[in-house]
N, CA and C atoms as a LAMMPS dump frame, in Angstrom:
ITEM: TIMESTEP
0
ITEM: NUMBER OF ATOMS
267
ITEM: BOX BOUNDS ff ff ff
-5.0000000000000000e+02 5.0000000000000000e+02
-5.0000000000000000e+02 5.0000000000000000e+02
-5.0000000000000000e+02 5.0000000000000000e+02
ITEM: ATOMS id mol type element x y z
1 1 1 N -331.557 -426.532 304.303
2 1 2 C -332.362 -427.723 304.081
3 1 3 C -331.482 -428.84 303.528
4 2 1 N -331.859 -429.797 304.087
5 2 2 C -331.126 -431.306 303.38
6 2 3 C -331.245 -431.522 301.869
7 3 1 N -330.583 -432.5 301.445
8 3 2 C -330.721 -432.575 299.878
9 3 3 C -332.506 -433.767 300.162
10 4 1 N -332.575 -434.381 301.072
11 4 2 C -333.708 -435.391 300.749
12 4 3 C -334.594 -434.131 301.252
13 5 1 N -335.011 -433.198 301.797
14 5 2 C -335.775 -432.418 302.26
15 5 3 C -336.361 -431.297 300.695
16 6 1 N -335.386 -431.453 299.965
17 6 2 C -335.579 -430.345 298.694
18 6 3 C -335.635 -431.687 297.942
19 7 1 N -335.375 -432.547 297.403
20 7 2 C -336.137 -433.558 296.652
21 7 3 C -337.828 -433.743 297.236
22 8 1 N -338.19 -434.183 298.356
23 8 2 C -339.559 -433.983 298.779
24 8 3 C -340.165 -432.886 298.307
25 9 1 N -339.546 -431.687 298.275
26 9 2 C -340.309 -430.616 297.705
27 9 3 C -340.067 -430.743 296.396
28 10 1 N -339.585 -430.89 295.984
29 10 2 C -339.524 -431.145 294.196
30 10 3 C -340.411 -432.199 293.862
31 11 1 N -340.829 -433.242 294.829
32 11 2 C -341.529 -433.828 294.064
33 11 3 C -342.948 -433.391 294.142
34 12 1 N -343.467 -432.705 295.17
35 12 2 C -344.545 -432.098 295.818
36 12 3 C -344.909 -431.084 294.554
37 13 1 N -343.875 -430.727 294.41
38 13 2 C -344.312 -429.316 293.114
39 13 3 C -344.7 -429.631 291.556
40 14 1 N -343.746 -430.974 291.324
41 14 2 C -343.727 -431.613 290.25
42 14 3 C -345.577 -432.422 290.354
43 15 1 N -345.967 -433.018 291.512
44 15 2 C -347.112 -433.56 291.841
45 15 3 C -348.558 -432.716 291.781
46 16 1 N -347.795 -431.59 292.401
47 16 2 C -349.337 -430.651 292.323
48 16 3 C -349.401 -429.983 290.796
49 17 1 N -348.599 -429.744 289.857
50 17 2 C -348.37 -429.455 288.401
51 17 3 C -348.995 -430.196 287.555
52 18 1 N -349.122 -431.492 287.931
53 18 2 C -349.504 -432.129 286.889
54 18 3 C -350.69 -432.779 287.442
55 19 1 N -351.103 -432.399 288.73
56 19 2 C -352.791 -432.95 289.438
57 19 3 C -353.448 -431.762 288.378
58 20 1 N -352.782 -430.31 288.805
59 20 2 C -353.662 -428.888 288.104
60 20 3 C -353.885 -429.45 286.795
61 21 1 N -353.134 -429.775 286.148
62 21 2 C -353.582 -429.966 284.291
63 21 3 C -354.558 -431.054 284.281
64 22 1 N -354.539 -431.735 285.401
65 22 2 C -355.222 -432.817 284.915
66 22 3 C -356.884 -432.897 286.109
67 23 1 N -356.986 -432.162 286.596
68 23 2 C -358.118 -431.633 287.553
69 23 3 C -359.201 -431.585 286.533
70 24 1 N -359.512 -431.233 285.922
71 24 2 C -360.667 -431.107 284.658
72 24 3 C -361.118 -431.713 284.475
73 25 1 N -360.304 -432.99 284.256
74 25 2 C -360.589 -434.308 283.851
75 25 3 C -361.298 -435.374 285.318
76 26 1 N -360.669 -435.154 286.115
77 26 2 C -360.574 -435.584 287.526
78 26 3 C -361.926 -435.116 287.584
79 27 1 N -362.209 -434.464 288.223
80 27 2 C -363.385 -433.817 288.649
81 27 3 C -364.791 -434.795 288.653
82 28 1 N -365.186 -434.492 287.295
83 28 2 C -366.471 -435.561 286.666
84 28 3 C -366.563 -437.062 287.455
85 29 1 N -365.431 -437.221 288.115
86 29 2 C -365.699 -438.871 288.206
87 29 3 C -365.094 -439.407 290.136
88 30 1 N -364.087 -438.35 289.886
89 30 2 C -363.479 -438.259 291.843
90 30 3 C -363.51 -437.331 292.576
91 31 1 N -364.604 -436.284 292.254
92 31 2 C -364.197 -435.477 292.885
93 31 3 C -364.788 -435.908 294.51
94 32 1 N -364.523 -434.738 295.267
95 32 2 C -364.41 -435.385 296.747
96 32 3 C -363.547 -436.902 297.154
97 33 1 N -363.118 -436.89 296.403
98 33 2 C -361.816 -438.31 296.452
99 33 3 C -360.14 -437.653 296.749
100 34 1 N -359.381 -438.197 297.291
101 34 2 C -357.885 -437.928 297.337
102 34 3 C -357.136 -438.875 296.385
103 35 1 N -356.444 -438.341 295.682
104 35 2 C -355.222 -438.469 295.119
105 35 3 C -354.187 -438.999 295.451
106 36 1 N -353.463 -440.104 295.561
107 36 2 C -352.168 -440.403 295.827
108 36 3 C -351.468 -440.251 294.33
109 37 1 N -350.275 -439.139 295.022
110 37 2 C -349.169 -439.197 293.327
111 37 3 C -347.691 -439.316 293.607
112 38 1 N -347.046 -439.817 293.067
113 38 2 C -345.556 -440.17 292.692
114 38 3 C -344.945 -439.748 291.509
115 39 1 N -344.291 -439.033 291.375
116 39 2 C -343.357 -438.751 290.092
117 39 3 C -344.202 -438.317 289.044
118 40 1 N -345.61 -437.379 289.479
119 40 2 C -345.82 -436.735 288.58
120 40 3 C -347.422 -437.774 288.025
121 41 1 N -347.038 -438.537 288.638
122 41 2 C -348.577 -440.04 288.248
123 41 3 C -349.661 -439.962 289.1
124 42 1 N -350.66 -440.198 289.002
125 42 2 C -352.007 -440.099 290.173
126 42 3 C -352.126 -441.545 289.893
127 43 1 N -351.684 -442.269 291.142
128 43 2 C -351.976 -443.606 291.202
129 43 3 C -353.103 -444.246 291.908
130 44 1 N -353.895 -443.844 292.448
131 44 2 C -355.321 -444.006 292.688
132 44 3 C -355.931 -443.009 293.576
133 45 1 N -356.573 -443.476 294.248
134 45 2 C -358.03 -442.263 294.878
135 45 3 C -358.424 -442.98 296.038
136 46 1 N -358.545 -442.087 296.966
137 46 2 C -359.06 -442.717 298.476
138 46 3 C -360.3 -441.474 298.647
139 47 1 N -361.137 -442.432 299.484
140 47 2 C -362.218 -441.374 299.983
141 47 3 C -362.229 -440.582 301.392
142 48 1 N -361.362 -441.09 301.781
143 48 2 C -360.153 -439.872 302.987
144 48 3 C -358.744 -439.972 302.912
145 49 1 N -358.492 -438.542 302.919
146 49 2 C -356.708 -438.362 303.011
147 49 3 C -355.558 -438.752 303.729
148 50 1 N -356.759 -439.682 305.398
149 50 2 C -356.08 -440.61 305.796
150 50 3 C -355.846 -441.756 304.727
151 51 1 N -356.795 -442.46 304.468
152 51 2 C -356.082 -443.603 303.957
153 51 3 C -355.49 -443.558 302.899
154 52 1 N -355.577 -442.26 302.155
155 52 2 C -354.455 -441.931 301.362
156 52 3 C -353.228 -441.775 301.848
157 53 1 N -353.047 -441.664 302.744
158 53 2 C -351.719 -441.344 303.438
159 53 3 C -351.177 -442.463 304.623
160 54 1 N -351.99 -443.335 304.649
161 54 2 C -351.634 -444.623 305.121
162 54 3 C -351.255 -445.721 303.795
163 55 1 N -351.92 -445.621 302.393
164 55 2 C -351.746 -446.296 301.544
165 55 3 C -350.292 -446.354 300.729
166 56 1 N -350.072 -444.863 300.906
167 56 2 C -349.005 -443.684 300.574
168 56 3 C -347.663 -444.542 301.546
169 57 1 N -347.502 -444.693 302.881
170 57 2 C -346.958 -444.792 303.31
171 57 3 C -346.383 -446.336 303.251
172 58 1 N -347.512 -447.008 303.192
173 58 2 C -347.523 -448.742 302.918
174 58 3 C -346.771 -448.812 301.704
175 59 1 N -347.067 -448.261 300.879
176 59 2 C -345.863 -448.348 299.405
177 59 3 C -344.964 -447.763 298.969
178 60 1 N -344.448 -446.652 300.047
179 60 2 C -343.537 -446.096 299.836
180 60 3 C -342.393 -445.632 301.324
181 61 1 N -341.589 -446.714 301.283
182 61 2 C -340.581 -446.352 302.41
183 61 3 C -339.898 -445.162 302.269
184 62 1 N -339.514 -444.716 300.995
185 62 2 C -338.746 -443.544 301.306
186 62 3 C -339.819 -442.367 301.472
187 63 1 N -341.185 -442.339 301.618
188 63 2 C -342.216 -441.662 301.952
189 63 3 C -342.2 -440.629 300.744
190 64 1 N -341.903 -440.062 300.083
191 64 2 C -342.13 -439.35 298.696
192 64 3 C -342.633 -439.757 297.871
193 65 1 N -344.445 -438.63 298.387
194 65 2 C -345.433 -438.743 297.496
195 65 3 C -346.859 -437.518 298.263
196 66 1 N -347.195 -437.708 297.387
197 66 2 C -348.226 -436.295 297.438
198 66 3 C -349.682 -437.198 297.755
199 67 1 N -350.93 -436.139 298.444
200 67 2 C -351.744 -436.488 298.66
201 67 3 C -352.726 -435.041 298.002
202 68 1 N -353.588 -435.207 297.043
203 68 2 C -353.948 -434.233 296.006
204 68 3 C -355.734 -434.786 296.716
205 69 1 N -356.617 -433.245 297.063
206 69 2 C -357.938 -433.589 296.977
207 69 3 C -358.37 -433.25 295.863
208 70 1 N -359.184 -433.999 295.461
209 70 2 C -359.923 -433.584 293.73
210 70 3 C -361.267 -433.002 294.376
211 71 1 N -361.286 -431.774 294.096
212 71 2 C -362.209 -430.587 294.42
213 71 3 C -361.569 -429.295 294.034
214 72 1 N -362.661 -428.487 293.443
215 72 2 C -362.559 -426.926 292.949
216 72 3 C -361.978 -426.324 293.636
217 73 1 N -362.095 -426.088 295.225
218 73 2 C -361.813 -425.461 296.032
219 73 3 C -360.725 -425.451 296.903
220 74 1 N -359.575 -425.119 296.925
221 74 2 C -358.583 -425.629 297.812
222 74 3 C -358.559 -425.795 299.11
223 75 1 N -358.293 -427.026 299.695
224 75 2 C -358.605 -427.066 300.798
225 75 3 C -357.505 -427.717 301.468
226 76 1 N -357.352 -427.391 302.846
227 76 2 C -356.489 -427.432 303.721
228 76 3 C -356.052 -428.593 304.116
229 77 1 N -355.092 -429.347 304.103
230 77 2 C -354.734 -430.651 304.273
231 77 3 C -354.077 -430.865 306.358
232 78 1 N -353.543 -429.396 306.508
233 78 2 C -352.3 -429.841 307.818
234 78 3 C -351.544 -430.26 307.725
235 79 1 N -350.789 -431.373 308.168
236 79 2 C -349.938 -431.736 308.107
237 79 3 C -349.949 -432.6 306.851
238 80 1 N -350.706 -432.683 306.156
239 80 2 C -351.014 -433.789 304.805
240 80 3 C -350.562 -432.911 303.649
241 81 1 N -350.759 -431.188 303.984
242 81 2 C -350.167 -430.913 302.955
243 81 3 C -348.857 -430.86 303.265
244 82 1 N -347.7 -431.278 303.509
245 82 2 C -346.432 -431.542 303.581
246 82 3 C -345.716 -432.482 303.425
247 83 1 N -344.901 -432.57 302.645
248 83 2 C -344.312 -433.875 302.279
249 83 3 C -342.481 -434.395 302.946
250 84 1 N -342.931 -433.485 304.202
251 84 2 C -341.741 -433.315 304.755
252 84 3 C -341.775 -434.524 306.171
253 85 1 N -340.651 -435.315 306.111
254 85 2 C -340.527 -436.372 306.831
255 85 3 C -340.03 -435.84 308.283
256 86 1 N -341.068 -435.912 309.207
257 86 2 C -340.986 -435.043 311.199
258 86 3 C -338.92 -435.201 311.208
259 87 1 N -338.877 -436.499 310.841
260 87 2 C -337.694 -437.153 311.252
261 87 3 C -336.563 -436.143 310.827
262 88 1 N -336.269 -435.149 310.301
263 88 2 C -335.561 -434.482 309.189
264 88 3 C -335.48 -432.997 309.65
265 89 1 N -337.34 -433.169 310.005
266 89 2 C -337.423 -431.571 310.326
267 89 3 C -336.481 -430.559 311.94
């Protein structure tokens, strides 16, 4: 794997770590909402994981950033759960 391919995953891991601690809180007010996070921050909430991931993309050229659903239940993203750039793969 590339060094930008294992930074994406580092930040993915670092992102879903600190959505979990903070899910509790989340819940009461977004849940059924998506998450956009960067460096560990939940910088706002979309009500689909597209436009989380179009919003995601609009502010971030080097594309590293997570798309977190706020819900109990884990659920399947596809290709959304990956933070891996096609271009690389």
């Amino acid at each position: 794997m590339s060094h930008a391919t294992l930074s994406k995953i580092a930040e993915v891991d670092r992102n879903l770590s600190k959505f979990l601690e903070l899910l509790p809180t989340l819940l009461p007010v977004h849940a059924g909402q998506y998450a956009l996070m960067r460096h560990g921050e939940v910088l706002d909430f979309f009500d689909t994981a597209l436009d989380a991931q179009i919003a995601g993309n609009q502010r971030f050229g080097d594309r590293v950033f997570s798309i977190q659903p706020v819900m109990e239940v884990a659920e399947e993203l596809g290709c959304f759960s990956y933070a891996v750039d096609p271009r690389e793969a």
